[in-house]
C-alpha positions in Angstrom: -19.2 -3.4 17.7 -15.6 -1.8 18.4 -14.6 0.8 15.8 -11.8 3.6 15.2 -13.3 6.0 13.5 -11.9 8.9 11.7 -13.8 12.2 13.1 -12.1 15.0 11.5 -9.2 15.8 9.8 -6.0 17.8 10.8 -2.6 17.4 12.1 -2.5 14.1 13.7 -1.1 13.2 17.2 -2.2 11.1 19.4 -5.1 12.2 21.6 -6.2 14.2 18.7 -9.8 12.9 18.6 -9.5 12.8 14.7 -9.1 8.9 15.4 -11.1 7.8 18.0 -12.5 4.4 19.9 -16.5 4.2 19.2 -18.9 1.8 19.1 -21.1 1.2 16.0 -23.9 -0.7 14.6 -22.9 -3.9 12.4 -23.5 -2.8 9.2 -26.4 -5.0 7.0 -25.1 -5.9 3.9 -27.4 -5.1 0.7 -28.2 -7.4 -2.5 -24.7 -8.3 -3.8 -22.5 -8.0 -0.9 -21.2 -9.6 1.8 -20.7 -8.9 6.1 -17.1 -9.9 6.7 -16.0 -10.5 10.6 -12.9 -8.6 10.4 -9.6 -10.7 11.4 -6.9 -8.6 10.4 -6.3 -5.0 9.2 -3.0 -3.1 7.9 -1.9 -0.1 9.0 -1.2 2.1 5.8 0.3 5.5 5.0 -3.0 6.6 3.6 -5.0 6.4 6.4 -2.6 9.4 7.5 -2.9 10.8 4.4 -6.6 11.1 4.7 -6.4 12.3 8.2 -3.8 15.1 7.5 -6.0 15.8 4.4 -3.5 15.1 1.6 -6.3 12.7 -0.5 -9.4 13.7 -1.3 -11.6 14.6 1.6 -13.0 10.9 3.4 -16.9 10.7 4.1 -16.9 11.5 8.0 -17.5 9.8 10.0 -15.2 6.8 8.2 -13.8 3.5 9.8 -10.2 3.8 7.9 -8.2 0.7 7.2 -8.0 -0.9 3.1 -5.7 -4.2 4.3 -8.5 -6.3 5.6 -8.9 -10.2 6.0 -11.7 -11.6 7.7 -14.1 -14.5 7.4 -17.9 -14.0 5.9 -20.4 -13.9 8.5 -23.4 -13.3 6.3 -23.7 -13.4 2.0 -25.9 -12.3 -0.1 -24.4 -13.0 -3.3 -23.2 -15.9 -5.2 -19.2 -15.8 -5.1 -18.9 -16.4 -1.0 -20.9 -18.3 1.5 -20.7 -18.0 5.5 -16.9 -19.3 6.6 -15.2 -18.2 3.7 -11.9 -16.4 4.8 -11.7 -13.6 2.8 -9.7 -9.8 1.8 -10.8 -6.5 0.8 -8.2 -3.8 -0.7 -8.2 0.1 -1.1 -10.7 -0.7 -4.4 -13.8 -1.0 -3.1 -15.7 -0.5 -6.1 -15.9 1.2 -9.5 -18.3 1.8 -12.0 -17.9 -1.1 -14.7 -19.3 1.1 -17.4 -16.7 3.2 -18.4 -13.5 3.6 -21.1 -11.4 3.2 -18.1 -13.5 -0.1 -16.5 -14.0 -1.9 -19.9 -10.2 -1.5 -20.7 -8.7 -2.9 -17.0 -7.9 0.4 -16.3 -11.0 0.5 -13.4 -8.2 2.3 -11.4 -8.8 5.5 -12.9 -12.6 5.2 -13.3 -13.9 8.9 -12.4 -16.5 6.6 -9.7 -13.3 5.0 -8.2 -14.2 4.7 -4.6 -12.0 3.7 -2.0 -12.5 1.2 0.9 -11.7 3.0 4.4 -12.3 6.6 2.7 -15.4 6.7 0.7 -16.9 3.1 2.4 -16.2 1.7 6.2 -12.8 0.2 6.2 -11.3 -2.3 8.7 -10.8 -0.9 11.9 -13.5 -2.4 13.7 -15.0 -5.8 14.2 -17.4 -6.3 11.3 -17.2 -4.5 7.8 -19.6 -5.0 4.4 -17.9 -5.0 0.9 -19.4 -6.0 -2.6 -18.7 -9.5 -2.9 -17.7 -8.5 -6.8 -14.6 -6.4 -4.8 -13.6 -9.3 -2.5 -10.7 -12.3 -2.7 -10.5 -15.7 -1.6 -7.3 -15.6 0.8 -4.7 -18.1 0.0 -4.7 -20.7 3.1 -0.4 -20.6 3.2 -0.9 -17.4 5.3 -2.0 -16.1 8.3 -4.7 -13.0 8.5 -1.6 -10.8 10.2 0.6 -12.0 7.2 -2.3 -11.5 4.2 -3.1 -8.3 5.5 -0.5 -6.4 4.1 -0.4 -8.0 0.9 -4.0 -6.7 -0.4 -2.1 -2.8 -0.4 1.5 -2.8 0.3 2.1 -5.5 -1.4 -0.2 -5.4 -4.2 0.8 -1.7 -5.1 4.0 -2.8 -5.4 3.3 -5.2 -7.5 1.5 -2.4 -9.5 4.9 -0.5 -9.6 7.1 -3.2 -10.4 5.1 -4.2 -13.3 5.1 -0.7 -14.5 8.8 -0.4 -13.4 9.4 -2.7 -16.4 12.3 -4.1 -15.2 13.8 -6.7 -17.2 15.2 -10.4 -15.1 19.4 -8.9 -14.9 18.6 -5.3 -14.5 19.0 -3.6 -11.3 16.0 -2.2 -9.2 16.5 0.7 -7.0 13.9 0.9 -4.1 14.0 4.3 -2.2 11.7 3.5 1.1 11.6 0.3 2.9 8.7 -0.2 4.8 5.8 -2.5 4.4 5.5 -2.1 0.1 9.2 -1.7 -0.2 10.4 -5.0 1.3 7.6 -6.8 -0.2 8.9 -5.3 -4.1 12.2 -7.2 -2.9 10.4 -10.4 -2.2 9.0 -10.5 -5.3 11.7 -9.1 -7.0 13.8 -12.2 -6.0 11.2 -14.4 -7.0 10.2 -13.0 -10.6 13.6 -11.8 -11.9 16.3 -13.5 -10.0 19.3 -12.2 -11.5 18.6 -9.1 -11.2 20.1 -6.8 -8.0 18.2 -4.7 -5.8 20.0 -1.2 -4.3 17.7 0.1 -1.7 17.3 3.6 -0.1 16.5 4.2 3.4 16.7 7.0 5.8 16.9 5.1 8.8 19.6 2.4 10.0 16.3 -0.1 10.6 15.1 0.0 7.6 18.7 -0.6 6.0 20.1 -3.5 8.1 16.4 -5.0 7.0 17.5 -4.5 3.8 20.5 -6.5 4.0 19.1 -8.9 5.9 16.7 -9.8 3.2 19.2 -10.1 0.4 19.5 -6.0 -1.1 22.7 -6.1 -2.7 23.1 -2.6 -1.6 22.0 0.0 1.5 22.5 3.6 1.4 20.3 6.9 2.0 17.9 8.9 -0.4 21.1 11.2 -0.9 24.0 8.9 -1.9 24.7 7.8 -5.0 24.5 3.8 -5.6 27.2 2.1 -7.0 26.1 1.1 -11.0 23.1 3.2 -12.2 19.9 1.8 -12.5 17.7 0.7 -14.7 14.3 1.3 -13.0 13.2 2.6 -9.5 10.4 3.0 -7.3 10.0 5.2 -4.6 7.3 4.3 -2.2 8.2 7.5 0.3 5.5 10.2 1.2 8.8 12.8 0.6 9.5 15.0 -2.3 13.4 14.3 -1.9 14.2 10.8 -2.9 12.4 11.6 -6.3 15.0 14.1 -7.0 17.8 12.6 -5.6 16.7 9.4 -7.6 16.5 10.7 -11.1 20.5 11.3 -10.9 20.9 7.2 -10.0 19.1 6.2 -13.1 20.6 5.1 -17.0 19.9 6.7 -20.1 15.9 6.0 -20.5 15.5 4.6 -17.5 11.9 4.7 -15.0 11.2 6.2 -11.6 7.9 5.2 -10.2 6.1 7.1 -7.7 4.4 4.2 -5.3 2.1 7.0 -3.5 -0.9 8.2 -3.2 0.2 12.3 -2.3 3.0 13.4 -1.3 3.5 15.1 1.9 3.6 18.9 1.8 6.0 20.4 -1.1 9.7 21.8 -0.1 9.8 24.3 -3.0 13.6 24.1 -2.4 13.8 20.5 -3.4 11.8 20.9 -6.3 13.8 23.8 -7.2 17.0 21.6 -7.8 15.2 18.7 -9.9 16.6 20.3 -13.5 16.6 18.7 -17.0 20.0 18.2 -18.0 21.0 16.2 -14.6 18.1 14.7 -14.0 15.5 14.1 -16.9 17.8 14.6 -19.9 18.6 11.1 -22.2 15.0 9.9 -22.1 14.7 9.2 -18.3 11.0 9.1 -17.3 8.7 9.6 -14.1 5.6 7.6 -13.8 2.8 7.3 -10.7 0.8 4.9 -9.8 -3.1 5.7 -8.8 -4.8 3.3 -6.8 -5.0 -0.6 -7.7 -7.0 -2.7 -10.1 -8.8 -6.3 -9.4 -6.3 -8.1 -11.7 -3.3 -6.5 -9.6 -4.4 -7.7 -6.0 -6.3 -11.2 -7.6 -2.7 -11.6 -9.4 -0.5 -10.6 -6.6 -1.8 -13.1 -4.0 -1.6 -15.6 -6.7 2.1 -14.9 -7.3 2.8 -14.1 -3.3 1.2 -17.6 -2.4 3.5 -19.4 -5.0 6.9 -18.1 -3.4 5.3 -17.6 -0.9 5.5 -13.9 0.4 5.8 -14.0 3.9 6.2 -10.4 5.1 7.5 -9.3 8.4 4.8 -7.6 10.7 4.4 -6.2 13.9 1.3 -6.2 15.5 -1.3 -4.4 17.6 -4.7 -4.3 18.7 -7.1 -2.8 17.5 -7.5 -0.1 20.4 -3.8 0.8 19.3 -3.9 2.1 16.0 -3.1 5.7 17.5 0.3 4.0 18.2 0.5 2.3 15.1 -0.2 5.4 13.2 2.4 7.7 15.1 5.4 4.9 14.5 4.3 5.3 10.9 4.1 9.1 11.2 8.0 9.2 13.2 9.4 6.7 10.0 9.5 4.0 13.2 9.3 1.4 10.7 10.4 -2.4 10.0 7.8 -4.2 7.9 4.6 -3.6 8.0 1.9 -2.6 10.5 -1.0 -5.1 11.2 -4.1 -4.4 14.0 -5.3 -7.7 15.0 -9.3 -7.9 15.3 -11.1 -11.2 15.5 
C-alpha cells in the first residue's frame, strides 16, 4: 500500500527525506482490533513537532497522521463490523489500569501512546487501531470534514472546557487555524452570548475570523478592547502566551492548546513578570493529549450544530506541501490529505 513515512527527524523542508513516499505491507490486525481503509487524514502541527523533534522521540519508521476516517475493512472485535465508517484520534491507546485511567484522566496515563507516533498513523491507504480506541463517525459529514474534528477540534474542545468559560463571558483565541476556528464554532453554539476576540498574525487568518462571526481581530501584540475572561492559545510560539496574560481579568485562565512549543526565545520569557502578568489570581493551564470522553463527546456536540469546518485539501502524495504551508503559518482552516 501507499505510505508517507517519517524516516528521521530534523529540520524539515521539503525534499528532506524525513517524510518520504514508500510502499508498505497492509498491516494484520490482532485479537481486539480492527483494519480501517483510510479515507481521510488531517494534517496537524504535531506531525512537525515529531519531525523537528519537539515531542518525544516517534518509533521510526512511523506512518504520521492522528485525524483519520476510514471505513473497516476487516474486525476482529465486537464494537465494528466490515463497512462501518469510522475515526481514530492522537489516543491510540492507554493502559486502563492505572490512578490516571480509572479516574478519566487516561490522558496522562504514564503508557499513553499516541496514534501516528508510537503506532502507524494515517498517511497511507490502510491503518490498524484497537477497536476499544475507535468512533463511529457521525453520517452529517464528510471524511475531509470529520477529519479534523478527531484533533483540532476535539483538543479544543478539551481547552474550552478547561477554559471554564461561563455563556456572557468573553473568549480570547490567540491562533486561528484548524483548532482555533473550530473553538469559535462551538463557542457560538454552547455559550451564545458570549464574544469571541481572536489573535492572529496573519491578515488570512483574521478576515477568517470575521467572517465567522469574532467580534474582534487583532495580532498576538495588541491589546483587545474589554479584558477577558478566559483564553486559549493554540500557537506553537512562546509570545502570545506573554502578550496574552496582560489581556486577561483579575483570576482569569490562559490555556495552552499545544503539545511543545517551538524552540524558547529567552527574551520573551524574560518579559513575562508577576505584577503585569500573573498578579490578581490570573492562571496558566496546558492541555496534554486527549481523553475517549473528549473526542466521543465532541463529535456528539459537533454533529448537533453541526461543525462544519473549512478544509483544504490534498493528496496523499502531497503532505510535504501540506506540512510546509503549515510550517510558513500559510493557514485558513484546516489541512486534510484525501486517501480512499
Amino acid at each position: 500500500m501507499r505510505a508517507m513515512v517519517i524516516t528521521g527527524t530534523g529540520q524539515f523542508k521539503k525534499g528532506s527525506g524525513l517524510l518520504k513516499k514508500t510502499d508498505i505491507a497492509v498491516p494484520e490486525p490482532d485479537e481486539g482490533e480492527i483494519l480501517i481503509r483510510v479515507s481521510a487524514c488531517g494534517v496537524c502541527h504535531t506531525e512537525l513537532d515529531e519531525i523537528e523533534g519537539r515531542t518525544p522521540p516517534p518509533r521510526l519508521p512511523v506512518t504520521p497522521g492522528h485525524q483519520i476516517v476510514g471505513v473497516v475493512a476487516e474486525a476482529r472485535g465486537t464494537r465494528f463490523k466490515p463497512g462501518d465508517r469510522v475515526g481514530i484520534a492522537w489516543i491510540y491507546s492507554a493502559c486502563g489500569r492505572c490512578g490516571f485511567c480509572l479516574s478519566g484522566r487516561e490522558n496522562l496515563c504514564a503508557d499513553f501512546r499516541a496514534t501516528g507516533r508510537d503506532a502507524d498513523g494515517g498517511y497511507a491507504e490502510y491503518m490498524k487501531a484497537p477497536e476499544e480506541f475507535a468512533y463511529p463517525v457521525p453520517a452529517v459529514f464528510t471524511a475531509a470534514e470529520a477529519a479534523p474534528l478527531l484533533c483540532a477540534g476535539a483538543v479544543g474542545f478539551r481547552s474550552l472546557r478547561l477554559a471554564r468559560l461561563e455563556n456572557g463571558g468573553n473568549l480570547g483565541l490567540t491562533g486561528f487555524g484548524a483548532s482555533g476556528h473550530l473553538v469559535l464554532k462551538t463557542t457560538q453554539h454552547l455559550f451564545p452570548l458570549s464574544r469571541v476576540f481572536v489573535f492572529a498574525r496573519s491578515a488570512g487568518e483574521r478576515r477568517l475570523a470575521e467572517e465567522m462571526g469574532a467580534c474582534w481581530t487583532g495580532k498576538a501584540e495588541e491589546y483587545s478592547p474589554e479584558l477577558l475572561d478566559c483564553m486559549i492559545d493554540t500557537t506553537p510560539a512562546w509570545t502570545p502566551v506573554v502578550e496574552a496574560m496582560k489581556n486577561l481579568k483579575p483570576g482569569g485562565r490562559l490555556v495552552i492548546n499545544a503539545i511543545r512549543k517551538e524552540e524558547i526565545d529567552k527574551v520573551t520569557l524574560l518579559s513575562l513578570n508577576y505584577p503585569d502578568h500573573l498578579w490578581m489570581e490570573k492562571e496558566i493551564k496546558t492541555v496534554a493529549n486527549v481523553t475517549r470522553k473528549d473526542v466521543q463527546d465532541f463529535l456528539n456536540v459537533a454533529s448537533d450544530i453541526p461543525v462544519k469546518p473549512v478544509t483544504k485539501t490534498y493528496a496523499l502524495e502531497d503532505a510535504e506541501t501540506a506540512l510546509m504551508e503549515l510550517k510558513e503559518r500559510k493557514i485558513r482552516g484546516a489541512k486534510v490529505l484525501l486517501i480512499g
